[in-house]
Residue frames relative to the residue before (quaternion, step in Angstrom):
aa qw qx qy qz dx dy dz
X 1.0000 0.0000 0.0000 0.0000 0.00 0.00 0.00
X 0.3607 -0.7289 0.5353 0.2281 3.45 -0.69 1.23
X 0.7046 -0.5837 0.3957 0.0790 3.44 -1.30 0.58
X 0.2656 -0.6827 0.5846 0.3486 3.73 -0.28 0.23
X 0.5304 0.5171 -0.4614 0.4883 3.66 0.53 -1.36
X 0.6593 0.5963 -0.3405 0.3063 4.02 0.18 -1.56
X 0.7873 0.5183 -0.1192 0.3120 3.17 0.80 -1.17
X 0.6254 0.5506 -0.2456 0.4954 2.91 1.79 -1.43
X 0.7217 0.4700 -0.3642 0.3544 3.52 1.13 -1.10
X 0.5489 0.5091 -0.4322 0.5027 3.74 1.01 -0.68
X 0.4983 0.5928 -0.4141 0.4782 3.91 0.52 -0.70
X 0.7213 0.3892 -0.1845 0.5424 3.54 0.04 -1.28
X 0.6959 0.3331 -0.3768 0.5126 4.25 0.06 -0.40
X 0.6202 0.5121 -0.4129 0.4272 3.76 0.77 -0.50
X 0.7340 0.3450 -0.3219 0.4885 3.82 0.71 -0.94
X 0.7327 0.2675 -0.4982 0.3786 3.80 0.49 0.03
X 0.7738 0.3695 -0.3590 0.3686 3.68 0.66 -0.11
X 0.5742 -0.6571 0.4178 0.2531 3.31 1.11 -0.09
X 0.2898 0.8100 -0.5053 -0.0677 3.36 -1.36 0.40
X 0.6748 -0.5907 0.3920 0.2051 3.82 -1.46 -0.01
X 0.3500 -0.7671 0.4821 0.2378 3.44 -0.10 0.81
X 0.2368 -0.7891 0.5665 0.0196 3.78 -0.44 1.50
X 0.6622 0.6679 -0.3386 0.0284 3.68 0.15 -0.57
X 0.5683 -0.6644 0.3869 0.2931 3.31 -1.05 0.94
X 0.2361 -0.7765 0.5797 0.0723 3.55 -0.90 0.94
X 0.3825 0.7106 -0.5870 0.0647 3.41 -2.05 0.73
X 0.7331 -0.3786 0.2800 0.4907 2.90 -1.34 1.25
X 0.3126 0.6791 -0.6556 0.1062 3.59 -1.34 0.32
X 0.4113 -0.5676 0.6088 0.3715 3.72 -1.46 0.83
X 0.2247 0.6057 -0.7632 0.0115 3.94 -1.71 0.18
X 0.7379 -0.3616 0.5081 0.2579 3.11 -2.16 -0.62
X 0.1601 -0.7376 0.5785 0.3094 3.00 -1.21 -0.48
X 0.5011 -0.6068 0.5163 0.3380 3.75 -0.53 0.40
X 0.1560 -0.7472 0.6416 -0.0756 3.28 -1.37 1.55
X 0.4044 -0.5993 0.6116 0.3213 3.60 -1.39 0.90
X 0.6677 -0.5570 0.3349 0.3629 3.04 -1.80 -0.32
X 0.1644 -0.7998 0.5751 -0.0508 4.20 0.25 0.62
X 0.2710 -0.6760 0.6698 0.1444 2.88 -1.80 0.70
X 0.8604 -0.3100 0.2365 0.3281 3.07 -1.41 -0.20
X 0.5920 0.5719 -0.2370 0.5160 3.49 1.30 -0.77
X 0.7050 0.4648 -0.4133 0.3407 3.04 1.00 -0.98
X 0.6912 0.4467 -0.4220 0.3803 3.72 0.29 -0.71
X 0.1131 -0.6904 0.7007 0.1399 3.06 -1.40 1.14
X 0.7208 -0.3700 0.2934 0.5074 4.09 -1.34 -0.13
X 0.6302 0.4924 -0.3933 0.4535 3.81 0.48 0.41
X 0.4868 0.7642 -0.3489 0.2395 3.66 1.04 -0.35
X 0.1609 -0.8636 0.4753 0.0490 3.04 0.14 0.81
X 0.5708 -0.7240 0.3137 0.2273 3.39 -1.32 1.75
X 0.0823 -0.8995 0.4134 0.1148 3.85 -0.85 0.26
X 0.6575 -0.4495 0.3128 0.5175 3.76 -0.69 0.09
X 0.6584 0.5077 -0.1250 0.5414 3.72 -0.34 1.10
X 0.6771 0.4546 -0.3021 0.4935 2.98 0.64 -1.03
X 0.3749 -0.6621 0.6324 0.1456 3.52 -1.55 0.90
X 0.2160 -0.8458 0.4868 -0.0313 3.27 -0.71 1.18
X 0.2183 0.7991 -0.5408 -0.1458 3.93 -0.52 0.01
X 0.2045 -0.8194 0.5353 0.0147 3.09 -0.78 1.36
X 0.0722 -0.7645 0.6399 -0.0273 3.76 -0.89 1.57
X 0.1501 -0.7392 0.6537 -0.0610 2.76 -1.74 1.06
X 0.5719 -0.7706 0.2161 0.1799 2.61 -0.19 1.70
X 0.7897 0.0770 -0.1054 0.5994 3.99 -0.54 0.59
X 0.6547 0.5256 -0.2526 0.4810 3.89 1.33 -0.18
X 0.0899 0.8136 -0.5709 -0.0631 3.92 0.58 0.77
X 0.4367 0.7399 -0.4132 0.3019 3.63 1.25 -0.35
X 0.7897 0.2016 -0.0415 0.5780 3.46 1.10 -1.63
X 0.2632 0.4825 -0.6765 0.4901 3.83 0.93 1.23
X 0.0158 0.6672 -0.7430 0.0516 2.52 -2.41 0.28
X 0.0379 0.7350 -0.6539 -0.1754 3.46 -1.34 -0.10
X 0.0154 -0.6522 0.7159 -0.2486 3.43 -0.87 1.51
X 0.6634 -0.5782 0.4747 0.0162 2.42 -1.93 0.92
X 0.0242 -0.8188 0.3283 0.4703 3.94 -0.09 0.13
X 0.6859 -0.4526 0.4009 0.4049 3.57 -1.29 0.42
X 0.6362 -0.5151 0.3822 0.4287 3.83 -1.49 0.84
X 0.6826 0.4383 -0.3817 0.4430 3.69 1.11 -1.40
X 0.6863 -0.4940 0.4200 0.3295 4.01 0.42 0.60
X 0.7044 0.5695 -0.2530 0.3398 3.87 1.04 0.30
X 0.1393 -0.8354 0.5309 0.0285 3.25 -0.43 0.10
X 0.4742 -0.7000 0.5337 -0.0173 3.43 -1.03 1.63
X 0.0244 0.8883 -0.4586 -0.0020 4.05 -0.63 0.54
X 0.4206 -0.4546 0.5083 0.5983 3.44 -0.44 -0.86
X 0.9015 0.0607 -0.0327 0.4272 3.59 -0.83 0.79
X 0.7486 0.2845 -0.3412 0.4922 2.81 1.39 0.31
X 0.0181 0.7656 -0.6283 -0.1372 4.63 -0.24 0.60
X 0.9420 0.0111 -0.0596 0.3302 2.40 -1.93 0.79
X 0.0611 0.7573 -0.6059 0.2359 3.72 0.39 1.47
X 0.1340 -0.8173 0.4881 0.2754 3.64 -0.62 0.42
X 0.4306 -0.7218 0.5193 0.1547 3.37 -0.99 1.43
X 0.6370 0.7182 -0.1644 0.2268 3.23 0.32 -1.67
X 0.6802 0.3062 -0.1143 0.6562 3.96 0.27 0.54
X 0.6297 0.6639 -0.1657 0.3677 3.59 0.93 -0.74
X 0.3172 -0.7251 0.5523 0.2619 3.84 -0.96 0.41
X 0.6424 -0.3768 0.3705 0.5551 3.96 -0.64 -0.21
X 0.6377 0.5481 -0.2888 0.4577 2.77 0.51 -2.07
X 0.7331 0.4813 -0.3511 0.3280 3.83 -0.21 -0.98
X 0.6801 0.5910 -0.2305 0.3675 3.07 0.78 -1.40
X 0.7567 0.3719 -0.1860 0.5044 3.41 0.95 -1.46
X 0.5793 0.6110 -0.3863 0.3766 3.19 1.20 0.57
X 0.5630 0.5295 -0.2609 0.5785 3.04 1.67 -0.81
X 0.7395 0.3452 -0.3816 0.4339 3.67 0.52 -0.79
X 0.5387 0.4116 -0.5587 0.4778 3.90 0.76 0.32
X 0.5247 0.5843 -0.4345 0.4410 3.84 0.35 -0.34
X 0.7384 0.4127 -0.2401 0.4763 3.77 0.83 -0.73
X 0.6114 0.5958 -0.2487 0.4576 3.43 1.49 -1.46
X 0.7852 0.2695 -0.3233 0.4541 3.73 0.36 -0.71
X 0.4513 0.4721 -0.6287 0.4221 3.36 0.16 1.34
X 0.6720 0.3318 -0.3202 0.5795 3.80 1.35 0.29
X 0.7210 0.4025 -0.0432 0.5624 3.25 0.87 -1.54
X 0.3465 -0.6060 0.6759 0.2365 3.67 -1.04 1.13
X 0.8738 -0.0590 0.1485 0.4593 3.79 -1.44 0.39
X 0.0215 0.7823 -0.6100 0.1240 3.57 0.68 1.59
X 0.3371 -0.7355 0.5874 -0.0180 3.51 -1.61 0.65
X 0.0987 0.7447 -0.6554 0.0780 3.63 0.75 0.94
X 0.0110 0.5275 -0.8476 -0.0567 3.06 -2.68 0.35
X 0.2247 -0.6916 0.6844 0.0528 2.94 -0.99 1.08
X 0.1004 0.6779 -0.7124 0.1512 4.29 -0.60 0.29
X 0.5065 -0.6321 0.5808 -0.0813 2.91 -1.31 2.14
X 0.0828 -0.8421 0.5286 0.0676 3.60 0.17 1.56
X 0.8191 0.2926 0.1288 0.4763 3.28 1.02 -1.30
X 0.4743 0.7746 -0.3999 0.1234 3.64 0.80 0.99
X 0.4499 -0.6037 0.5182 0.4057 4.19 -0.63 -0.43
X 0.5927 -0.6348 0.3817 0.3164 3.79 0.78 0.17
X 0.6762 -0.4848 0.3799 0.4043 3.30 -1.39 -0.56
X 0.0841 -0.8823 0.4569 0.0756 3.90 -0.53 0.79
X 0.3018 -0.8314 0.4653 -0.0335 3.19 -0.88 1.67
X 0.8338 0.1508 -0.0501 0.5288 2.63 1.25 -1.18
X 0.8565 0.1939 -0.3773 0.2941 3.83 0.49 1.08
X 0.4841 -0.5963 0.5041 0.3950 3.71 -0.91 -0.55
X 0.3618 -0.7498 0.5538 -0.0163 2.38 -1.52 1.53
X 0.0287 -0.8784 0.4695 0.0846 3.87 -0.43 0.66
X 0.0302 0.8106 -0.5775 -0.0922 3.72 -0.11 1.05
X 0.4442 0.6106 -0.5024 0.4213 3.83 -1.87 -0.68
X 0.7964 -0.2843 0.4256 0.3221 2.71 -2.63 -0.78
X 0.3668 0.6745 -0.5893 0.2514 3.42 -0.18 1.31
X 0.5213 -0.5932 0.2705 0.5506 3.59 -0.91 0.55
X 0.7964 0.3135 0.0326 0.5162 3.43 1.14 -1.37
X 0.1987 0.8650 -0.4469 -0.1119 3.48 0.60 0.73
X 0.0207 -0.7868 0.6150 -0.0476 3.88 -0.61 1.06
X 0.5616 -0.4720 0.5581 0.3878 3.43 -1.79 -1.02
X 0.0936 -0.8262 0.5417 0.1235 3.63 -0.19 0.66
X 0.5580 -0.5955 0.5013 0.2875 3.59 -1.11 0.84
X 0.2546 -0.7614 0.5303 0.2723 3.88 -0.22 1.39
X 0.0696 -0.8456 0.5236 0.0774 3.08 -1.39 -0.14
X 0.6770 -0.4860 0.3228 0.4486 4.23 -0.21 0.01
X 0.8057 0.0885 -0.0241 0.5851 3.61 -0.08 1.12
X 0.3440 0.7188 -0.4833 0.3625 3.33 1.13 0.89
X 0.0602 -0.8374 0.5425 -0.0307 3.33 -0.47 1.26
X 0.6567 -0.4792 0.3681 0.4512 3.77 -1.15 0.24
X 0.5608 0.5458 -0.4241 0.4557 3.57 1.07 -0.68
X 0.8232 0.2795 -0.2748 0.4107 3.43 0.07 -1.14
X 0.6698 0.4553 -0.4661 0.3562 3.58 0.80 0.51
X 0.5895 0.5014 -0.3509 0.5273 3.48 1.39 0.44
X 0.6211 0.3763 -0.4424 0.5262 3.32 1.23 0.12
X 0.5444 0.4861 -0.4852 0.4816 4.16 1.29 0.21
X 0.6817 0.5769 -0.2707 0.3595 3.71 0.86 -0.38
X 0.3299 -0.7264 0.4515 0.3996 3.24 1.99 -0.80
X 0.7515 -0.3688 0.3785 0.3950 4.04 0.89 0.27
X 0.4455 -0.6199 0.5519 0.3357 3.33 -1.84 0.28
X 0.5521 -0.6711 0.4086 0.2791 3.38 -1.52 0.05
X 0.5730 -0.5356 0.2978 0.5442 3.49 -0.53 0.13
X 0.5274 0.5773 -0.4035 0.4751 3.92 0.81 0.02
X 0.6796 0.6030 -0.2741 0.3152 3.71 0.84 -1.09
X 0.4627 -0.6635 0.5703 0.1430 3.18 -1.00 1.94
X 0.2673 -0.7808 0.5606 0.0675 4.00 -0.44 0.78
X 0.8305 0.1331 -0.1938 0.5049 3.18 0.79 -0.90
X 0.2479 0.7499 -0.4002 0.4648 3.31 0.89 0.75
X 0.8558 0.3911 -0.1919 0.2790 3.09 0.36 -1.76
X 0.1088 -0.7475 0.6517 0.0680 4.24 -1.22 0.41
X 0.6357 -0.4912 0.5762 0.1507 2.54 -2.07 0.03
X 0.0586 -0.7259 0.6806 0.0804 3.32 -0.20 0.45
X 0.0904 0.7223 -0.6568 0.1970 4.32 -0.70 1.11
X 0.2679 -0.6933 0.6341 0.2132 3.62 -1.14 1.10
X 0.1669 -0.6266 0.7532 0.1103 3.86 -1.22 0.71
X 0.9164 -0.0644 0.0628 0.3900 3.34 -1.03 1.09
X 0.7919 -0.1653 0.1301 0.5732 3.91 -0.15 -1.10
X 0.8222 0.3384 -0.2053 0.4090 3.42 1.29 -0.98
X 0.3851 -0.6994 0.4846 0.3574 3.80 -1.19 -0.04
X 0.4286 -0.7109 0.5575 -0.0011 3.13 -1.05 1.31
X 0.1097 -0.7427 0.6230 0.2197 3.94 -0.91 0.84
X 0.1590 -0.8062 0.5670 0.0576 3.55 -0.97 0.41
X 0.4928 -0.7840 0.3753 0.0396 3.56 -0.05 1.36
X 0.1194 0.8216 -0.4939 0.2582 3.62 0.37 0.67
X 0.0138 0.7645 -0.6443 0.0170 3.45 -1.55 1.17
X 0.3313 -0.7381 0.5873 0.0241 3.17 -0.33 2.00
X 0.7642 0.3285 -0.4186 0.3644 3.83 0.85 -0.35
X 0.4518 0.7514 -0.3345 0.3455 2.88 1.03 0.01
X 0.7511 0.5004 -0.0737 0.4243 3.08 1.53 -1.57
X 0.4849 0.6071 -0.1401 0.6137 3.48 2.42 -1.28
X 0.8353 0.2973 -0.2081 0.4130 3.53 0.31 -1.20
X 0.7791 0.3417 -0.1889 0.4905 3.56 0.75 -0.75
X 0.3521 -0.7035 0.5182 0.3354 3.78 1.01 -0.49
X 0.3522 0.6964 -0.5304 0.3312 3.72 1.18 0.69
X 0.0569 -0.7928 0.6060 0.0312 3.46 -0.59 1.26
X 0.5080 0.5828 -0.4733 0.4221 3.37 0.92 0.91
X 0.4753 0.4965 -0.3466 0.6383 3.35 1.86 0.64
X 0.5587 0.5503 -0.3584 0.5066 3.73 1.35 0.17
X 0.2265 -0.7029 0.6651 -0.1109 3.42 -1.05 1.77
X 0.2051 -0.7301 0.6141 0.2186 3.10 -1.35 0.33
X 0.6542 -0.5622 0.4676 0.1933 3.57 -1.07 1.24
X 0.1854 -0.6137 0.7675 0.0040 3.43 -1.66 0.57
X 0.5416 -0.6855 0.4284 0.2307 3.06 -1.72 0.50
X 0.5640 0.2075 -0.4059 0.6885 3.70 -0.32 1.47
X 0.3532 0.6055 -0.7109 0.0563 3.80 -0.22 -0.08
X 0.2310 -0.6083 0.7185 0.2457 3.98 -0.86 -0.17
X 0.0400 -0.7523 0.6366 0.1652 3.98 -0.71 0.38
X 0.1323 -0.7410 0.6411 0.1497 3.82 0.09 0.77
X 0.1447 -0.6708 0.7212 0.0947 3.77 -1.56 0.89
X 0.2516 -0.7261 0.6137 0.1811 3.61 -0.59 0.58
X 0.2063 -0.7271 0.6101 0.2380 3.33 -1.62 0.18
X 0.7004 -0.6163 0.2587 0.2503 2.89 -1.49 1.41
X 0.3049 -0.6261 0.6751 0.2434 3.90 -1.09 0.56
X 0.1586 -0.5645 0.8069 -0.0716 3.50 -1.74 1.55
């Protein structure tokens, strides 16, 4: 378990010496991070994120409905349908793609998908899920680096896959994964493993495989 004291000091060497965002980029599907919204707020363009609660119906087919949740990595798991990515997506889209999959079982399937349970569209913070001490949404701000969002989270847990973990950040139309090593940065005080955040990033922390 990583330290507050740990955090504050690496926190404190990063603002007087400064540093360079390093991270490795590639094409990758993810999510985007969502405040918290009501109903009003979604209009037909909303687009689906990590979190978000989802119930998907199929018409005359209650066997292969559901209502699930979507996973941090932006996907989502059905009857007959694994690991579909949701994340980045409109309903409409989505429940297109899962009829595209369905009528290899289902003759002329009928899907709705309808966002029971979601946090909206986010502009303006980061979102941290996984092996953190405290995972939440954090209010972004100017000069927001990975450092100073692990010292708002309180650290990783003893379960938390470090070098594993990314960024998941839309550029323009597409989502982008961004590679990142918070233990790297916690355990060694290497602040050349320190990035600097964007608004909507999602920071996804995996847990470790034994």
């Amino acid at each position: 378990m990583k330290t507050l004291q740990t955090l504050v000091c690496l926190f404190t060497i990063a603002a007087v010496l400064g540093c360079s965002p390093v991270p490795t980029v590639q094409s990758a599907g993810g999510g985007r991070a969502v405040p918290t919204a009501t109903a009003g707020d979604v209009g037909p363009e909303y687009q689906i994120g990590p979190g978000d609660q989802l119930q998907i119906f199929v018409w005359r087919h209650d066997d292969v409905s559901a209502q699930l949740p979507v996973r941090p990595d932006g996907k989502i798991s059905t009857p007959l349908v694994e690991d579909m990515q949701a994340a980045g997506k409109t309903p409409t889209q989505l429940a297109r793609d899962i009829e595209e999959v369905l009528a290899e079982y289902i003759k002329n399937p009928v899907v709705t998908v309808i966002v029971v349970g979601f946090v909206g569209e986010l502009t303006d913070k980061v979102r941290v899920v996984g092996q953190a001490m405290q995972p939440r949404s954090i209010p972004y701000r100017q000069s927001l680096t990975l450092l100073d969002v692990l010292i708002e989270v309180g650290g990783l847990t003893d379960l938390a896959a470090g070098r594993r973990a990314k960024i998941i950040r839309r550029v323009g139309a597409e989502m982008i994964e961004i590679n990142v090593r918070p233990d790297v940065l916690l355990d060694k005080g290497d602040l050349r493993a320190n990035v600097e955040m964007q608004p909507g990033d999602v920071l996804i922390i995996p847990e470790a495989r034994f």
